[in-house]
Structure formats: structure tokens, C-alpha cells
N, C-alpha and C positions, 0 to 999 in steps of 0.2 A: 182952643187957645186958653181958654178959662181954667178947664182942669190941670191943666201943666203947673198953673200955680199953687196948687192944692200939694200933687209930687213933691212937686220942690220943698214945699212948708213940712210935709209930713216925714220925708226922708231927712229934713233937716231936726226935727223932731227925734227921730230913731235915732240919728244919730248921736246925740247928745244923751241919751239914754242908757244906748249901748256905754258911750262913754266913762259915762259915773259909777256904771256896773263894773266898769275895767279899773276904774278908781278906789275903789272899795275891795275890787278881789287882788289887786295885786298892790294897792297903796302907791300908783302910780303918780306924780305931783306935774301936773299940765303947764 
């Protein structure tokens, strides 16, 4: 049950990641 909240935190992590990478290569405004 523990590590599910690890998942959650680190997929939330990537994804914001991924995002500013797509922010930066296409100048996309959130």
C-alpha cells in the first residue's frame, strides 16, 4: 500500500518534467 504512494509522487514528478521539456521545445504557454 506504501509504495503506491511513491508511483503516484514519482509519475507525478515525470510528468512535469516531461512537460517543461515540451515547454521549452515548442514554446508551448500552459
Amino acid at each position: 500500500q506504501n509504495g503506491s504512494i511513491y508511483v503516484f509522487v514519482a509519475l507525478i514528478f515525470y510528468y512535469c518534467r516531461a512537460m517543461n521539456r515540451l515547454e521549452k521545445k515548442y514554446g508551448v504557454e500552459a
